[in-house]
C-alpha positions as CSV (number, residue, x, y, z in Angstrom):
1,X,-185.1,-94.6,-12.5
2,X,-181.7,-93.7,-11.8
3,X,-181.8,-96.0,-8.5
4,X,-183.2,-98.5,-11.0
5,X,-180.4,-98.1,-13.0
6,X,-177.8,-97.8,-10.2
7,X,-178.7,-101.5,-8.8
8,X,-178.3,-103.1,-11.9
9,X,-175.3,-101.5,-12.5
10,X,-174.1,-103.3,-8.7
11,X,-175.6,-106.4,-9.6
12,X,-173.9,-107.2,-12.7
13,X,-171.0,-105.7,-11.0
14,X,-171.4,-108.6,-8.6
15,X,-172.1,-111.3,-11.0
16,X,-168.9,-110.4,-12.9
17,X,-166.8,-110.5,-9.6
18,X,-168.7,-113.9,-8.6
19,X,-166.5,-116.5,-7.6
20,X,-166.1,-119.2,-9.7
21,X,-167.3,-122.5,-9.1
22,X,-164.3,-125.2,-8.6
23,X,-164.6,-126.7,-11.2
24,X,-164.3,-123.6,-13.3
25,X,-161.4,-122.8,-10.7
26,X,-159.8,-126.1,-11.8
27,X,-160.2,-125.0,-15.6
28,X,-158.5,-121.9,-15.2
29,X,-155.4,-123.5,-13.4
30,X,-155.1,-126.2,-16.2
31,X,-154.8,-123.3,-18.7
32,X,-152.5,-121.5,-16.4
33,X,-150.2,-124.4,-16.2
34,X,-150.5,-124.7,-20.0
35,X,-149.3,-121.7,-20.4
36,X,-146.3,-122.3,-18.1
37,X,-145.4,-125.5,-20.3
38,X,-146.6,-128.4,-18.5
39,X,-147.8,-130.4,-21.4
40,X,-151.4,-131.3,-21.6
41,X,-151.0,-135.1,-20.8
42,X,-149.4,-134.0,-17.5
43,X,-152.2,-131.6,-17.1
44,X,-154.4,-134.2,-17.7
45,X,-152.9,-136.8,-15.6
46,X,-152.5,-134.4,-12.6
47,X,-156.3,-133.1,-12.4
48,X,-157.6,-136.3,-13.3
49,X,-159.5,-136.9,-10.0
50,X,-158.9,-133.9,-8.4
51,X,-161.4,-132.8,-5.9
52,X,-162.2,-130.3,-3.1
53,X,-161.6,-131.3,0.2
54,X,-163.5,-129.3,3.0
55,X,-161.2,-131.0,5.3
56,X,-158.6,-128.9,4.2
57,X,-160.4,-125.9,4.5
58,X,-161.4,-126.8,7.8
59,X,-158.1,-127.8,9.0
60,X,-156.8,-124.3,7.9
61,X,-159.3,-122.5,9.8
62,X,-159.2,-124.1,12.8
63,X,-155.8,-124.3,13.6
64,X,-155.2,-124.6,18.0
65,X,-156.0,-121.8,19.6
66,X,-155.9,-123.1,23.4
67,X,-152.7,-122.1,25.0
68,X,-150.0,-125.2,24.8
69,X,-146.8,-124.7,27.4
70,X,-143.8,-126.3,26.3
71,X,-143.9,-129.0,28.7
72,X,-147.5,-130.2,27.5
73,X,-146.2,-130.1,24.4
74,X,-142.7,-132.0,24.6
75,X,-145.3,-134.1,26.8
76,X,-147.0,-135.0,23.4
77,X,-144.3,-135.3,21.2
78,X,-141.9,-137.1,23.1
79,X,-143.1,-139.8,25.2
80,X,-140.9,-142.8,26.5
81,X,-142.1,-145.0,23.3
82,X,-141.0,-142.4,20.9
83,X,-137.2,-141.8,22.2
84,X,-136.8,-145.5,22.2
85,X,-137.9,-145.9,19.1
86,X,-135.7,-142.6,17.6
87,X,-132.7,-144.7,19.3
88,X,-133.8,-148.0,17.9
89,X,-133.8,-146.2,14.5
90,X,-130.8,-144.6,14.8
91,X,-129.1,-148.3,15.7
92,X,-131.1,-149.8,12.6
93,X,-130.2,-146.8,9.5
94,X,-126.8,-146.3,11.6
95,X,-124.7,-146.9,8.5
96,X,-126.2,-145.2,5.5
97,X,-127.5,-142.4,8.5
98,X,-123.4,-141.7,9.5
99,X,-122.5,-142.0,5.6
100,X,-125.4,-138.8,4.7
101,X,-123.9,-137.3,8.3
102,X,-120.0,-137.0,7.0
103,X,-121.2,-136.1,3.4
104,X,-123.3,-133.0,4.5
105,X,-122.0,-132.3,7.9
106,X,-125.3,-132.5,9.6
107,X,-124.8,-135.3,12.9
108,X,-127.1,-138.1,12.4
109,X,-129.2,-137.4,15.3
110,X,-130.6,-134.3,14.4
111,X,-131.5,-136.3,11.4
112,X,-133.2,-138.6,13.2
113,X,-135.0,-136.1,15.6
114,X,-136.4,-134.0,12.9
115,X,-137.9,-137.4,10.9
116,X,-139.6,-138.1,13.6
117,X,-141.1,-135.2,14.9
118,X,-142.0,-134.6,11.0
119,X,-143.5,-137.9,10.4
120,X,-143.0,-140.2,13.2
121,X,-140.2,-142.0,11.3
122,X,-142.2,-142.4,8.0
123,X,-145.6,-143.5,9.6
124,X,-147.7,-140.6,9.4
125,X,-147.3,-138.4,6.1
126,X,-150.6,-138.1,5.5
127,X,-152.9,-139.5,2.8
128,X,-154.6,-136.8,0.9
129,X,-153.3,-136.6,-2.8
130,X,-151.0,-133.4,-3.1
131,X,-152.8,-132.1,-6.1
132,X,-156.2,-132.1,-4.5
133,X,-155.1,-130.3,-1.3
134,X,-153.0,-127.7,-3.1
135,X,-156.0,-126.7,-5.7
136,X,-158.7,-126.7,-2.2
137,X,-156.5,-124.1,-0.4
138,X,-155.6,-122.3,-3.4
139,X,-159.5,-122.0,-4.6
140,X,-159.8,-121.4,-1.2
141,X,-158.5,-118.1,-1.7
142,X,-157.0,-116.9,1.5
143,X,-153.7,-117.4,0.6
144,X,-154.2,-118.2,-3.3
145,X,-150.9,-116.8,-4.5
146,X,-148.7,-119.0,-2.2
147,X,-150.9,-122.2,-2.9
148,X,-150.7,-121.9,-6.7
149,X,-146.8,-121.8,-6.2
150,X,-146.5,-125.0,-4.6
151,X,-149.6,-126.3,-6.5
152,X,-147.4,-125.4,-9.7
153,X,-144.0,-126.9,-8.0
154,X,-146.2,-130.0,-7.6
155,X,-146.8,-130.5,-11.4
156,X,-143.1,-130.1,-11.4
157,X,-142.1,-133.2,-9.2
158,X,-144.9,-135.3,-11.4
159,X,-143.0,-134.1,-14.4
160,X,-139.5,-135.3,-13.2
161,X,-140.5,-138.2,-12.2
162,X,-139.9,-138.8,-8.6
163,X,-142.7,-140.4,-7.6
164,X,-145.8,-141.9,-9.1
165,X,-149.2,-139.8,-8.9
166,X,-150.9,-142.8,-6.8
167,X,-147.8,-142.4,-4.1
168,X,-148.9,-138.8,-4.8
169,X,-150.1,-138.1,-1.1
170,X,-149.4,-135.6,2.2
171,X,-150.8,-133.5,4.6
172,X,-154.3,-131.6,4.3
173,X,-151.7,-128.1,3.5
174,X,-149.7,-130.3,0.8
175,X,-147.1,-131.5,3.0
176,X,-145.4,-134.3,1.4
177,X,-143.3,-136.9,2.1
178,X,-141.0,-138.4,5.4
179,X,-139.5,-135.3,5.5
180,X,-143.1,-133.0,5.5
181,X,-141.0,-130.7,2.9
182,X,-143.6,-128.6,0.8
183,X,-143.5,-129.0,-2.7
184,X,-141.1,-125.4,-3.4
185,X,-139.0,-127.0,-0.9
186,X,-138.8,-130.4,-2.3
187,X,-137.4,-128.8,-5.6
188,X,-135.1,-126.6,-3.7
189,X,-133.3,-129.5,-1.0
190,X,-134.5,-132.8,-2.1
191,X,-131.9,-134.9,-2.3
192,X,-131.2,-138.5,-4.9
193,X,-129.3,-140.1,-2.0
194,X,-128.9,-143.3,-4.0
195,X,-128.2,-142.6,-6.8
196,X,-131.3,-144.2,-8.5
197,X,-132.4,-140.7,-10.3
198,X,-135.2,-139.8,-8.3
199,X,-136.1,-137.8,-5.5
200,X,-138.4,-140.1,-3.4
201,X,-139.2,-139.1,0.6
202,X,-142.1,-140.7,0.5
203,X,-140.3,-144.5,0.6
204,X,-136.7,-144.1,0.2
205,X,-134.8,-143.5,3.3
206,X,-132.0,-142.5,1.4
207,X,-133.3,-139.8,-0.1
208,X,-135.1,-138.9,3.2
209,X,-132.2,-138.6,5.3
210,X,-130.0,-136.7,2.4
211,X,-132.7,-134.1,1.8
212,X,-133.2,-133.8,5.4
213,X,-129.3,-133.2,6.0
214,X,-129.6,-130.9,3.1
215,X,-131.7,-128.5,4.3
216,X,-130.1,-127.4,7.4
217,X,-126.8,-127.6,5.2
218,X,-128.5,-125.0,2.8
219,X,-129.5,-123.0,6.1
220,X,-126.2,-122.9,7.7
221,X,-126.0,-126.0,10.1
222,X,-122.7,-126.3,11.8
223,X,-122.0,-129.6,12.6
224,X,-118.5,-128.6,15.4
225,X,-121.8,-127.6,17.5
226,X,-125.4,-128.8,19.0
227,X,-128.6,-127.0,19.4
228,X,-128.8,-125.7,22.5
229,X,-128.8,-125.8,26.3
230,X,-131.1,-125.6,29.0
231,X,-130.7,-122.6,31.6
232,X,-131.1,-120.7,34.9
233,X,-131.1,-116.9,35.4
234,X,-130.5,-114.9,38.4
235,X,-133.1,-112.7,40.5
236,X,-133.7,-109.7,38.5
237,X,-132.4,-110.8,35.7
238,X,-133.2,-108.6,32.1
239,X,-135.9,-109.8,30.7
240,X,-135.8,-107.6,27.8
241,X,-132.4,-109.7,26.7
242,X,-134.1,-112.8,25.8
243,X,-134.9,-113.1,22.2
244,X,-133.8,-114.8,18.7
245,X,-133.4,-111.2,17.2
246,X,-129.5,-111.5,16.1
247,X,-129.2,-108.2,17.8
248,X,-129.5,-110.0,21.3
249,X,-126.8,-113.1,20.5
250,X,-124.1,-112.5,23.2
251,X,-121.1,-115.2,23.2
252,X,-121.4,-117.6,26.4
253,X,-118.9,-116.3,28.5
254,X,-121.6,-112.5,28.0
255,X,-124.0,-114.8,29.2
256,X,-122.5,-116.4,32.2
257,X,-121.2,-112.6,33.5
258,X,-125.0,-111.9,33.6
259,X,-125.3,-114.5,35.7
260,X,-126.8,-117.4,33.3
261,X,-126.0,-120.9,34.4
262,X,-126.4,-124.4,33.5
263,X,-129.7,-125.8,34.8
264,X,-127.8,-127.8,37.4
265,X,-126.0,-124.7,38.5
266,X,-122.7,-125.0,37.4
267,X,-121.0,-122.6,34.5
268,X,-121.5,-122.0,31.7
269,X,-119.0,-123.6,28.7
270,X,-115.8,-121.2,28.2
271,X,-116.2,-121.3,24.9
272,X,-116.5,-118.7,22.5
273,X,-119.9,-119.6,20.7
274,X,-122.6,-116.8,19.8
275,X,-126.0,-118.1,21.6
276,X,-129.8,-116.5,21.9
277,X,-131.5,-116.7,25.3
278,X,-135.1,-118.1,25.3
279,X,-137.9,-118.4,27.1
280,X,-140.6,-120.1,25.1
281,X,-143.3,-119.3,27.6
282,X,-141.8,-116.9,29.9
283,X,-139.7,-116.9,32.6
284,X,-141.4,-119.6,34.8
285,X,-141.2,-122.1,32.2
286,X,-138.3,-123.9,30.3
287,X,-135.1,-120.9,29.3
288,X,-132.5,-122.3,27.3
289,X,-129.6,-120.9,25.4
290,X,-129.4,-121.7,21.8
291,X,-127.0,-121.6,19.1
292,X,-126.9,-120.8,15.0
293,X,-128.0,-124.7,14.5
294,X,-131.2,-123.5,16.6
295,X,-131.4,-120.7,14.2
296,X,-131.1,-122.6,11.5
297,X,-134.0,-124.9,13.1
298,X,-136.3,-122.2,12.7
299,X,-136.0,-121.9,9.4
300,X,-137.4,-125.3,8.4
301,X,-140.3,-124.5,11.1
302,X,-140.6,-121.5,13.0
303,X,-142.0,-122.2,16.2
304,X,-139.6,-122.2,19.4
305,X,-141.4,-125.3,20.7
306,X,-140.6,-127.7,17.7
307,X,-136.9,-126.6,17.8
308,X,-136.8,-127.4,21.3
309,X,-138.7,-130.7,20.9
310,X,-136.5,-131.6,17.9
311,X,-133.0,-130.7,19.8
312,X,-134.0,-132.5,22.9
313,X,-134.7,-135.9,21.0
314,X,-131.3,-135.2,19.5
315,X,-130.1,-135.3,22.8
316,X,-132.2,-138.0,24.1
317,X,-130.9,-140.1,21.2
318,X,-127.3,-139.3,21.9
319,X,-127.6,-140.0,25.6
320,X,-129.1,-143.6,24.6
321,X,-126.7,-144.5,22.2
């Protein structure tokens, strides 16, 4: 009897505990967001159609695991077709790109590099409605807390205004926008760079290029400098000195007495500018040494391959101008 007892006791143990369906899910976030202050017609507006999209879920899951070296992967990012058309760009927003550039001191080609490694210049930011994705990951449950936030900030952009729910749309994470910014970060950076009172990255290049600029502002960009440089070390060089740890940021002239070099050989700038050495595969592939404004890259993503692929378009662009 007592073992009787004892499994009924588990089972309506786990029937309490049983997740909820989505639907249910959904229910409890509306109320949650109720409670927050949304008002119901928002609410209402918002989870209209929302759905759960597997596709989501699977993209989470099954995320790359192969190894990618950096040169397969600036391979992929930056063919001949997309540095031509990051110059060709550049050439065509050149006015309104050097106007967001002297406001927030952020050169206009590291503008343009990040836009398109974000979103190919505005062609691919994804077409899955922001609302549905968010509510997926965060019924998903893995990472529930963080996905509510942004599901939350979400509501927030639909309340201000800034775009319209059918323009509504980004990647399968929530990613929104020319810009890719998250919905936490669209309320922290985005930028009105019109004028027109709302915040739109998904079709206003204005707003797109000042929120971008405004980001690496916020993170500490320094426009009297670039990214980064591409290196040689000696023979039995320290391999325990190569890292982004601030710990291990020695000024150039550090660097080139350890025997660092340009790529081609030649010296090292005598200048006076804090740098990281880094080796995004190891020492057989690509070393560079990198500066704050690569620090600051990592911020906005945090893999060493994006930052590189992002400062080398800058410099690809710069060399084409």
């Amino acid at each position: 009897m007592k073992k009787i007892i004892a499994l009924a006791a588990i089972l309506i143990c786990s029937v309490a505990h049983a997740k909820p369906t989505f639907d249910e899910y959904v229910q409890s976030l509306k109320s949650e967001a109720a409670q927050k202050g949304f008002s119901q017609s928002l609410i209402d507006m918002a989870f209209a159609d929302v759905k759960f999209h597997q596709r989501s879920v699977k993209a989470d899951k099954n995320q790359p695991e192969f190894k990618l070296t950096l040169d397969r992967y600036l391979s992929s990012r930056l063919p001949d077709w997309k540095v031509e058309m990051a110059i060709a760009q550049y050439q065509e927003n050149k006015v309104l790109l050097e106007q967001v550039a002297e406001k927030y001191g952020v050169q206009a080609r590291f503008i343009v590099a990040l836009w398109g490694n974000e979103s190919n210049f505005g062609k691919y930011q994804g077409n899955m409605p922001v609302i549905s994705a968010l509510t997926t990951m965060a019924y998903e449950g893995r990472r529930e807390t963080m996905f509510k936030k942004e599901l939350f900030a979400a509501l927030q952009i639909l309340q201000e205004g800034h775009v319209d729910k059918d323009d509504f749309v980004g990647s399968w994470a929530g990613a929104m926008g020319q810009s890719q910014f998250m919905p936490t970060s669209f309320l922290a950076y985005a930028q009105d760079g019109d004028g027109d009172g709302k915040k739109n990255i998904w079709k206003n290049k204005a707003d797109v290029f000042a929120s971008i600029a405004n980001y690496l502002k916020s993170q500490g960009w320094d426009a009297s400098q670039t990214w980064g440089r591409q290196v040689k070390i000696p023979t039995g060089f320290d391999l325990t000195l190569a890292g982004l740890e601030s710990a291990k940021m020695k000024p150039l002239q550090e660097w080139q007495k350890l025997g660092v070099r340009r790529y081609d050989g030649t010296d090292l700038p005598n200048r006076n500018i804090p740098a990281s050495l880094i080796m995004p595969d190891d020492e057989k592939g690509r070393i560079y040494l990198v500066y704050n404004n690569f620090h600051t890259l990592m911020h906005w993503n945090r893999s060493t391959y994006f930052g590189s692929a992002v400062g080398i378009l800058a410099d690809q662009i710069k060399a084409g101008l």
